[in-house]
C-alpha positions as CSV (number, residue, x, y, z in Angstrom):
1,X,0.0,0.0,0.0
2,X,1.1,3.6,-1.2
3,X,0.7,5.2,2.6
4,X,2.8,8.2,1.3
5,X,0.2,9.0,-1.3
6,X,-2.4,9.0,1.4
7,X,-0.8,10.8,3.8
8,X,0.4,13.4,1.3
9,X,-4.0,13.3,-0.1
10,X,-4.4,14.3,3.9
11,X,-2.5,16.7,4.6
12,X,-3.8,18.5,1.6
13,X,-7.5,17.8,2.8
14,X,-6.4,18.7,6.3
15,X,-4.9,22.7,4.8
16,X,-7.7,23.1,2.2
17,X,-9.9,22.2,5.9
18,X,-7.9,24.5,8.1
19,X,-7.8,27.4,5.1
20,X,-11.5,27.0,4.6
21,X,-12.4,27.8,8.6
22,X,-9.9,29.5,9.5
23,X,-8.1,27.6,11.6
24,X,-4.7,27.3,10.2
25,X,-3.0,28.7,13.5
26,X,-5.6,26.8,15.3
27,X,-4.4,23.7,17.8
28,X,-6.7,21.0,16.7
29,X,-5.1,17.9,18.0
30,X,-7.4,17.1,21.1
31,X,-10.2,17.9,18.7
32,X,-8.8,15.7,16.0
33,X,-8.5,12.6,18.6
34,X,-12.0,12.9,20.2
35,X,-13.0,12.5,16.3
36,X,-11.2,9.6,15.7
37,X,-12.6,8.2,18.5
38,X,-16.1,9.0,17.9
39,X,-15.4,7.7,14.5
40,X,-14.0,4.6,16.0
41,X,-17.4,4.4,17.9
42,X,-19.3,4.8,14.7
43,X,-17.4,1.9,13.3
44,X,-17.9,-0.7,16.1
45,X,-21.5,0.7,15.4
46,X,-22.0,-0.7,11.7
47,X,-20.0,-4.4,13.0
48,X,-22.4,-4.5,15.5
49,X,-20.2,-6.5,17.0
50,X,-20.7,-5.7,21.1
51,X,-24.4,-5.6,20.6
52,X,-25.0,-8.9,22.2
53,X,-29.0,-7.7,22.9
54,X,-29.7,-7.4,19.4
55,X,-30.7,-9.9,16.5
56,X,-30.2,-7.3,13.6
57,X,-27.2,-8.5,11.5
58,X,-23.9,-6.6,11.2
59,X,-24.0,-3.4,8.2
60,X,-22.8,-4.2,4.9
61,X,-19.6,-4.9,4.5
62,X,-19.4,-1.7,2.0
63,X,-21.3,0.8,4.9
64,X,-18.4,-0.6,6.9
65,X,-15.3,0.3,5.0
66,X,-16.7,4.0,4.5
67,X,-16.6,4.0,8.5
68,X,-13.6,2.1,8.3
69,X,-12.1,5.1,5.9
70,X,-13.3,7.6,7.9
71,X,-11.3,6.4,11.1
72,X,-8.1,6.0,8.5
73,X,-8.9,9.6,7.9
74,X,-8.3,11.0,11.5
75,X,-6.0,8.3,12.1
76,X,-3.6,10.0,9.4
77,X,-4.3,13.4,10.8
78,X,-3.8,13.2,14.1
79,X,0.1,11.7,13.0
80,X,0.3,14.8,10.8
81,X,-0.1,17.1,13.6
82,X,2.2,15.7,15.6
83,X,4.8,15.9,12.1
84,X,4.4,12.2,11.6
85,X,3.6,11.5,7.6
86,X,4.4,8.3,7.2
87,X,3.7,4.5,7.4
88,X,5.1,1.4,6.8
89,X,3.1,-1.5,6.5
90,X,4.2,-4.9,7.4
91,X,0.5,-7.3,6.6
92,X,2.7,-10.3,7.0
93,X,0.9,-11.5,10.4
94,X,-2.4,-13.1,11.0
95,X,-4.0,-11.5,14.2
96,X,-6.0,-14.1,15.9
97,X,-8.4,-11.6,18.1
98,X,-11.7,-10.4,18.1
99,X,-13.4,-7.7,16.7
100,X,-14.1,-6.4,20.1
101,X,-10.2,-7.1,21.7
102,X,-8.9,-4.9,18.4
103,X,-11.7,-1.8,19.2
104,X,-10.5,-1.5,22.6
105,X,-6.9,-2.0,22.0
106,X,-7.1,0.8,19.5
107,X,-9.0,3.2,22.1
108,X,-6.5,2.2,24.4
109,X,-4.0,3.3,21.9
110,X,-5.5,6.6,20.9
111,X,-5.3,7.5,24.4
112,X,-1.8,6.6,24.9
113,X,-1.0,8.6,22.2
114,X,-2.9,11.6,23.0
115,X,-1.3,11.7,26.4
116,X,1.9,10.9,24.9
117,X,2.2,11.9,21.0
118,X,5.5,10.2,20.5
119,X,6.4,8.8,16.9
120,X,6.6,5.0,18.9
121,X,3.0,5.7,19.9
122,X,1.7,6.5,17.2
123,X,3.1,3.5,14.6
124,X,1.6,1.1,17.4
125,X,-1.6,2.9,17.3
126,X,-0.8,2.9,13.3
127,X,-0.4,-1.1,13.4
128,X,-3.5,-1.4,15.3
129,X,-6.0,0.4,13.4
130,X,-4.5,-2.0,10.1
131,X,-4.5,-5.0,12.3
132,X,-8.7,-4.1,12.7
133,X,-9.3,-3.5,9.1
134,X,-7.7,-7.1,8.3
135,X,-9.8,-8.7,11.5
136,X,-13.1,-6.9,9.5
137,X,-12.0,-8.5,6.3
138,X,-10.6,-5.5,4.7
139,X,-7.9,-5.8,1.6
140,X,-4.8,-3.1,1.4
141,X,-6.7,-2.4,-1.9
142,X,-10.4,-2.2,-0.6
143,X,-8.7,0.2,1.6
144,X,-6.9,2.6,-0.6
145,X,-9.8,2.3,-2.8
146,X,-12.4,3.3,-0.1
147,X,-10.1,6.8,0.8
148,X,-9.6,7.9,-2.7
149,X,-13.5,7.9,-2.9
150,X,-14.1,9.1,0.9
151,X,-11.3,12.0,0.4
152,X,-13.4,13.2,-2.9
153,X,-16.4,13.3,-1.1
154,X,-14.6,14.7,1.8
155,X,-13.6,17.7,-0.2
156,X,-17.3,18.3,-1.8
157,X,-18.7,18.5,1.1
158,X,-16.3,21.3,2.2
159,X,-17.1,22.9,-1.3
160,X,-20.8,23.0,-0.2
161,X,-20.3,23.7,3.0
162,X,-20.8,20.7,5.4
């Protein structure tokens, strides 16, 4: 996977964001992690995966890797605040958890990192959020596929704007 394109796709969403609001002096890192962990939330929402009181089956997988996207999203932009622009991938385990054990190591993560924005932090809290897109099911492809579509949308929605 090309995470340098990506990253370099964010941190042009992330100025034409800032420019647009006015926020480009602005300090938006706490802000940026209490939106990737509400996106996080809005992810574990589609899986449906803690909802042991409910019979309704899990979202499509597709509704799921546009959450999914959306959490890569912050994931990438709360590293670019911090000066870290990069990734690189190593998809040559197989994680044996659940979907629920991955959520809640990757909240435990974000936290870490937000109280501690080091660059170790954040490539473990990197790994993590990869390590739940393979446990959903999700390719490197579906992936990169999934952001160049999001990020489009991403910037309409600033153009009319959201």
């Amino acid at each position: 996977m090309d995470w340098q394109a990506l990253f370099n796709m964010q941190k042009q969403l992330d100025s034409y964001i800032e420019e647009n609001h006015g926020l480009e002096k602005a300090d938006l890192f706490e802000k940026k992690i209490l939106a990737l962990l509400v996106e996080l939330g809005e992810l574990a929402n589609e899986t449906r995966c803690f909802k042991f009181w409910s019979k309704k089956p899990r979202n499509k997988q597709s509704v799921i890797l546009e959450e999914y996207v959306d959490v890569i999203h912050f994931l990438m932009s709360v590293g670019i605040n911090k000066g870290y622009d990069s990734f690189e991938s190593t998809n040559d385990q197989h994680i044996n958890r659940s979907e629920i054990d991955q959520f809640q190591i990757v909240y435990e993560q974000t936290i870490m990192y937000k109280n501690e924005p080091i660059k170790a932090k954040y490539e473990e809290l990197f790994s993590s959020c990869i390590d739940l897109g393979n446990i959903l099911g999700f390719s490197e492809e579906d992936i990169q596929r999934a952001y160049l579509e999001k990020n489009e949308i991403n910037y309409k929605r600033q153009n009319q704007g959201y």
